[in-house]
Every structure is written in C-alpha cells, then in structure tokens.
C-alpha positions in Angstrom: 141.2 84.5 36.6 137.9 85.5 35.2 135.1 85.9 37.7 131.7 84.5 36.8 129.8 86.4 39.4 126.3 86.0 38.7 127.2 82.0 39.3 127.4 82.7 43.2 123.5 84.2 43.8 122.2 81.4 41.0 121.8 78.5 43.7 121.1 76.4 40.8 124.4 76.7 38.9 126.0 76.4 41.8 124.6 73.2 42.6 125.8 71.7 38.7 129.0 73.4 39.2 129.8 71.9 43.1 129.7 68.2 41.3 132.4 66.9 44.5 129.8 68.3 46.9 132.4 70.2 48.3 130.0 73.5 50.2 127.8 70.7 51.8 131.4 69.6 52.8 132.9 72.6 54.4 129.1 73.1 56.2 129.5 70.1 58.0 132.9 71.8 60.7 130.2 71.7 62.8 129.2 68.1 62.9 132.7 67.0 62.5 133.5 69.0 65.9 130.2 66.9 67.2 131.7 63.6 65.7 135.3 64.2 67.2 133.9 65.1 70.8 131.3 61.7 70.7 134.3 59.7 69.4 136.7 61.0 72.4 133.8 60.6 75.2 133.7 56.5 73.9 137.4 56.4 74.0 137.1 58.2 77.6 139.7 60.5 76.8 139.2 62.1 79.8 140.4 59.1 82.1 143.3 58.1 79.9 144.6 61.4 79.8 144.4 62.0 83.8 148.4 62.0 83.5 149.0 64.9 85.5 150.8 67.7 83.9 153.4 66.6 81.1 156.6 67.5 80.7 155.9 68.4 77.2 153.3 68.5 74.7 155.1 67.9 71.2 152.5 68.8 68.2 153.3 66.5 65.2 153.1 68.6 61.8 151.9 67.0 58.6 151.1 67.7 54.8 147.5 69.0 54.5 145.2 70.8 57.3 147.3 69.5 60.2 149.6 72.3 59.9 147.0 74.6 60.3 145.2 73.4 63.3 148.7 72.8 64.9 149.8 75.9 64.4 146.2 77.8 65.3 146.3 75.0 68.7 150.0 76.3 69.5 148.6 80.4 69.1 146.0 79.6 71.4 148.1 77.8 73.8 151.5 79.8 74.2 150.4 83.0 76.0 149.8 81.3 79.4 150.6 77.4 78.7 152.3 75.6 82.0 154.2 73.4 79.8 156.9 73.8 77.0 155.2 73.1 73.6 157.6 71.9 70.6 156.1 71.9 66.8 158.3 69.5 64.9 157.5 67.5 61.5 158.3 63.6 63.7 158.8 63.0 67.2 162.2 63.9 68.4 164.2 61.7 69.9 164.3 62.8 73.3 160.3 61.9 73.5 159.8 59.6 77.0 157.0 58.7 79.0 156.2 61.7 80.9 155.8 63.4 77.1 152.3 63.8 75.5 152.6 63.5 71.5 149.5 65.0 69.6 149.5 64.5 65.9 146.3 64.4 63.0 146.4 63.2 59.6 144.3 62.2 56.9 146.6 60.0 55.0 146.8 56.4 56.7 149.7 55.5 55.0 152.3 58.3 56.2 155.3 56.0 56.8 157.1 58.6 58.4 154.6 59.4 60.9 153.7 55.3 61.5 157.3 55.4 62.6 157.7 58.2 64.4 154.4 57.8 66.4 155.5 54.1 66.8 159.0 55.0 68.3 156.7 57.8 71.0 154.5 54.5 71.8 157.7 52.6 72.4 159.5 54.9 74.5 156.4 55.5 76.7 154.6 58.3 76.1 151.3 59.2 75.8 149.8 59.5 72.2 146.7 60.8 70.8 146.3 60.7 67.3 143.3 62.2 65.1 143.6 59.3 62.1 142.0 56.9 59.6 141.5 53.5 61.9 143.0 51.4 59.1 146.7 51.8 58.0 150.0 51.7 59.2 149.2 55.2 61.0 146.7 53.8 63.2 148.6 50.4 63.7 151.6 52.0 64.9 149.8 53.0 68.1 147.5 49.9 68.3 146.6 49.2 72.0 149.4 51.7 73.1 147.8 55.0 72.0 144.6 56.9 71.4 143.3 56.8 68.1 140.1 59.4 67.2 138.8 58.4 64.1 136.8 60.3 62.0 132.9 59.5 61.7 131.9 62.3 59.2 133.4 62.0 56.2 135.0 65.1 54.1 137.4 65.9 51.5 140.9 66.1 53.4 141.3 69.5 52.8 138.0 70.5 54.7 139.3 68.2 58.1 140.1 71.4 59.7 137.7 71.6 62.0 138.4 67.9 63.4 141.8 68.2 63.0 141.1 71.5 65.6 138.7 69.6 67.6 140.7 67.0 68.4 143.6 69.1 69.6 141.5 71.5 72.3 139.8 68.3 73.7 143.4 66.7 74.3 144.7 70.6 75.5 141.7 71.2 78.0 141.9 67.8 79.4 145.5 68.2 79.8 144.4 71.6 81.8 146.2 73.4 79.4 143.4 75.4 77.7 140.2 76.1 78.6 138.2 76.3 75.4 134.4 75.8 74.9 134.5 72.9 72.1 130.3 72.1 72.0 130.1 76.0 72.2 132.5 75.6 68.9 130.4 73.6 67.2 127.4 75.5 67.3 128.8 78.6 66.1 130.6 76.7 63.1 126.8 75.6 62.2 125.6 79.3 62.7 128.8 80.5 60.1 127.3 77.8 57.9 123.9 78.6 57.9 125.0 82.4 57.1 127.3 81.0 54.0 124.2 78.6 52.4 124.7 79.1 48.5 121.1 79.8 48.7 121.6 83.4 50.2 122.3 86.2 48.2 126.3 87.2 48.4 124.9 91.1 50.5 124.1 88.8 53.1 126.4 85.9 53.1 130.0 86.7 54.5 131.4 84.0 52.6 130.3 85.0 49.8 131.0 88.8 50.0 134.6 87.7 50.9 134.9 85.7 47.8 134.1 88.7 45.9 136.4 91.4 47.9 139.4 88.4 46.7 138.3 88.1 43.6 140.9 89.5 40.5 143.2 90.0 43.7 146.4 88.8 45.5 145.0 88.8 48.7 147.0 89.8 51.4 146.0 87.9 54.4 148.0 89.7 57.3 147.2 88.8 60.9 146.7 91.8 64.2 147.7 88.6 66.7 148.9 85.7 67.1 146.0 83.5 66.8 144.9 85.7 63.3 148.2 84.9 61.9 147.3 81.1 62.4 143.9 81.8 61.1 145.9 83.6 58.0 147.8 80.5 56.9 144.7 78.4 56.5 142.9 80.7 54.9 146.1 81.0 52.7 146.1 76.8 52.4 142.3 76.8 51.3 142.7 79.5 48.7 145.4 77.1 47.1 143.6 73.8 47.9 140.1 75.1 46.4 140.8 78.0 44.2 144.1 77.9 43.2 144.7 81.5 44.6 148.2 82.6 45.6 148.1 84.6 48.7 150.2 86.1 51.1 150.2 85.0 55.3 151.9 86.9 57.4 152.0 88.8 61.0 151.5 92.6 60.2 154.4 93.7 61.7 156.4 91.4 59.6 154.5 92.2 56.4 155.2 96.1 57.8 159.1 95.3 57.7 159.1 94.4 53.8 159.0 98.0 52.6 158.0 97.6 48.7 155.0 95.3 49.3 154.1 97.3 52.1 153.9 100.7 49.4 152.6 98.2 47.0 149.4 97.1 49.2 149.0 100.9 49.9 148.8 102.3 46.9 146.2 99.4 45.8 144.1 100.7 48.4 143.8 103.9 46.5 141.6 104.6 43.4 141.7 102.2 40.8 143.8 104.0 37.7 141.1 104.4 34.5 143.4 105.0 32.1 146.0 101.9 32.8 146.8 100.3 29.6 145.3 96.7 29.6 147.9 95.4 27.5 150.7 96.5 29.9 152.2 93.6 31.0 152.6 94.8 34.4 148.9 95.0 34.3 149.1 91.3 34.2 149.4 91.1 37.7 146.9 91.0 40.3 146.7 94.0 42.4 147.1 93.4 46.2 144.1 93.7 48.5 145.0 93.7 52.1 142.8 91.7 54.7 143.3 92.6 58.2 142.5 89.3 61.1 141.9 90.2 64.3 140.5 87.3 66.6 141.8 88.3 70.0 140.1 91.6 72.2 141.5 93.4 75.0 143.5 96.3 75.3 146.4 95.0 73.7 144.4 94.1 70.1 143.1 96.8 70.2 146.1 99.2 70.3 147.0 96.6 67.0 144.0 97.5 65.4 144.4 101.4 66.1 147.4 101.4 64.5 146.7 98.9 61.8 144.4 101.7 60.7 146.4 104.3 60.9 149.0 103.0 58.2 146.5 100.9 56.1 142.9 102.9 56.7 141.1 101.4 54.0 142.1 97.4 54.1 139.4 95.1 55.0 139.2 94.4 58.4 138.1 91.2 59.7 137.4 90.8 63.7 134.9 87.9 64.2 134.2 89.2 67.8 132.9 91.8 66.3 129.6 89.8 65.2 129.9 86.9 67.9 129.9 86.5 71.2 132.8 83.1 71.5 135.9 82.5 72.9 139.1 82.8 70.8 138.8 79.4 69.5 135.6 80.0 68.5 136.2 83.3 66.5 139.4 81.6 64.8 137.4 78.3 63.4 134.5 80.6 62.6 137.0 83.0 60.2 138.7 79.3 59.3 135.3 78.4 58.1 134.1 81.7 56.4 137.8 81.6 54.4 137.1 77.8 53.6 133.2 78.8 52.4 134.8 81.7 50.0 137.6 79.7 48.5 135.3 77.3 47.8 132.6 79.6 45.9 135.6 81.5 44.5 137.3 78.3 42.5 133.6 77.8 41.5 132.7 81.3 39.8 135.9 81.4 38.9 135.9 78.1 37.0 139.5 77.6 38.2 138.7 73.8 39.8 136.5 73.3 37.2 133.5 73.3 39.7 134.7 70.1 41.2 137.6 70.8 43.8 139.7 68.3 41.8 140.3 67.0 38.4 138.0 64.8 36.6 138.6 62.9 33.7 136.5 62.8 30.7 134.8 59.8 30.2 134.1 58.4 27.0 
C-alpha cells in the first residue's frame, strides 16, 4: 500500500476520488439513527412490544454490518440483562411465543433468514426485523412481525448505525437497556462534522486515524467488552473500504499469544534506519497497536493502567475522554470515526480505486 497523503487535506481530490459518494455516506449515522427512530414511532413499536419480559431475546447474525451491531448490542446488554440472550446465525428451534427474535439485514433475498424468521413468526414469537420492505425477508413476517425499513439510503456496508439503532430501541423498550438513542444521533452528527474532508487531518480524528494506520497492520485490541465489539467493526470496515487486514481482539487474549504480543512491542519502538528495503521480511507491515476503551469506572480504568504498563506507547482510544455519552454513544461514535478513516484510507491509498467498489471501464 502506497499512501497518497497530500490527497486527504486536498478537499478537491477528494471529492473526484469519492466518485460512490461514499464520506457523505458514512456522515449520514446520524440521520439513519433519526430515520430508524421515526420509522419505529409509526410502527408504534412501543405498544407492540409491551410483551412483558421475554423469556429470551435471540439476536439473528448475518453477512455484512449485522454482525457487528449484534455483537456491540449483546456487549452492551450482558453485564446486567434480566433475560438470557442467545447469538445464533437462524432461529433455533426451540424459539416459541414468549421468545423475542431480533435480526437486520440489508440483503432482501437471504433465503435462509426468510425461513428462519418465517418458522419464529409461525411458532409465535415476537419478531422485529431491520430490512428492505420488498423480498422474501420482509414477506416472511408480513402481518405477523415488525418490519423497520430503512428511509435513508446507504451503501450496505455503512448500515451500521441503523442496524445499531434498531436493536437499542427494541432492547430499551423491552426494559432491557436503557440507552439514549436521540442523544446517539446527535453525537454521530457531531463525529461527522469533526471528520468533514474539508478539515485538515491535525484536526479531524478520522483523518489523523487514517494516517496512524496507514503502512500498518493495525492491531485493533479492545480494554472491555463493548471495545472489543467496537474492534471488530472497525476490523469489518478496514476490509469493506480499504482492503486492510487487521487484527480484533480482547487484550487479554491478544496478551496470551506471546510472539505477536513481542511483535507489537518491539514495533512500538524506534523505527530501524538501516533495515534493508529489499528484505523480504521487510515486506510486511509492521504492527501498530490501537488500544479501545469505551467503558469508565473503576474497573476500565484498572484495564487501562495496566494496558499501559505492558504496551506504553500504543495508541489509545477512549471516546469518553472527548464526550460526555453513554456507552452506546461512545461505541457508535468510535464505529463511526473507524468507518470515516477506512474510508479516507482506501482513498489516499488508491486501494478501492476511490470508489468503494469496482467499476468497469466504459467504452
């Protein structure tokens, strides 16, 4: 990967080179959140889901974003949640009526979740689904489910943030969470105004991210449980927009693999002058280790303490640090920065050939 870095403070050539539109895209988590919380207040949401509490919530994993707002909803939930919470790729078939089935996807023509999700609707339990309204997806729960459709239109891989939405408006009206989801979308639009293309990359996070990642295998390794979640987005957008391979892990378990552990150390130190650049070992990125830390409290901050201690010099990043939010807030705000940099990143990098996707040549 060769970085062009002058492209990211040139808002010009960054404007030629995002042909698919895809920053405006990612700036727009927070009117998606707006979107998904309008669409659920006309479905009343609230009234159907006055269920009492369930005897299960099973979260429906899926190709794309929907693992990683499942699996950032589930962080969130499992320190105090009443109720067990299973993560499976279809409905199990135990599911029954006093069950409540939550899945997202943006392909309406996922024949294994149409039938999965039509078997929950059969056997009685409740279904919300964050979906396309045509398709066998959405007609597999016709009249028998809730269906949030999307009303602002994005790229599947930046659906994050309704993916998200959807699942802590169906948590806190189960009383499951309690999570401040119009609070969420104005700090999204605040991340988004900081990571405009037209500020220079000193004072846009997204962009000074993009840059620490840049000639790097980035090491994304989270202090909690809800920065591990956060970790494997960020991981999925680095693939999906700048065809980075990175590493997602919990920093205890990236502390239990000994040699990338040394490896990631020993990249923190000074950069060797006199490395032969024809080395193949050379060839390989050096590791750069990015600490997440989204939760506060005593407990994260012992974590960070000793994060420190064995890994002084990686990059730290601790969104309540710079905002005042709940966790759900700080973890979509880091989702969003991590989305922003990929995205400049495959564009200076010229590694999505400034478009997100291929594009044939015309004649």
């Amino acid at each position: 990967m060769v970085l062009d870095d002058t492209l990211l403070d040139d808002p010009a050539r960054l404007t030629e080179a995002d042909r698919a539109g895809l920053l405006r895209s990612a700036a727009m988590a927070g009117a998606q959140v707006r979107a998904t919380i309008e669409a659920a207040a006309e479905l009343e949401l609230s009234d159907r889901l006055d269920i009492g509490r369930p005897r299960s919530v099973v979260l429906v994993v899926r190709p794309g974003v929907s693992r990683s707002a499942t699996f950032l909803l589930n962080a969130l939930l499992a320190p105090a949640c009443p109720v067990p919470v299973v993560i499976a790729d279809n409905v199990p078939g135990w599911i029954g009526a006093l069950d409540v089935v939550l899945a997202h996807t943006d392909d309406p023509y996922d024949s294994d979740l149409a039938a999965s999700l039509e078997r929950a609707a059969r056997y009685g339990a409740t279904v919300v689904l964050s979906a396309p309204p045509d398709g066998p997806v959405a007609s597999a729960i016709a009249g028998r489910g809730l269906l949030i459709a999307p009303r602002v239109m994005v790229p599947p891989e930046l659906s994050f943030a309704r993916a998200f939405a959807a699942g802590l408006l169906t948590a806190n009206t189960l009383g499951l969470l309690v999570a401040d989801v119009e609070g969420l979308a104005d700090r999204l639009d605040s991340e988004a105004e900081r990571g405009h293309p037209g500020h220079e990359s000193f004072v846009n996070p997204a962009k000074a991210l993009a840059l620490r990642m840049a000639e790097h295998t980035p090491l994304l390794w989270g202090l909690d449980h809800v920065g591990v979640a956060v970790a494997h987005h960020a991981a999925y957008a680095l693939g999906a927009h700048a065809g980075v391979v990175s590493d997602a892990a919990d920093f205890r378990q990236a502390l239990a693999r000994p040699a990338l552990h040394r490896a990631a150390a020993r990249s923190l130190g000074e950069r060797n002058i006199f490395a032969d650049p024809d080395d193949s070992h050379a060839e390989a990125l050096p590791p750069r280790v990015f600490l997440l830390a989204v939760r506060t409290g005593p407990a994260a901050d012992g974590a960070r303490y000793r994060a420190n201690e064995m890994l002084p010099s990686a990059d730290l990043l601790a969104p309540a640090d710079e905002i005042t939010a709940d966790d759900a807030g700080c973890a979509a705000v880091l989702a969003l920065r991590f989305e922003l940099a990929a995205v400049y990143l495959g564009l200076a990098a010229g590694t999505i050939g400034g478009a997100g996707r291929y594009t044939p040549a015309t004649a």
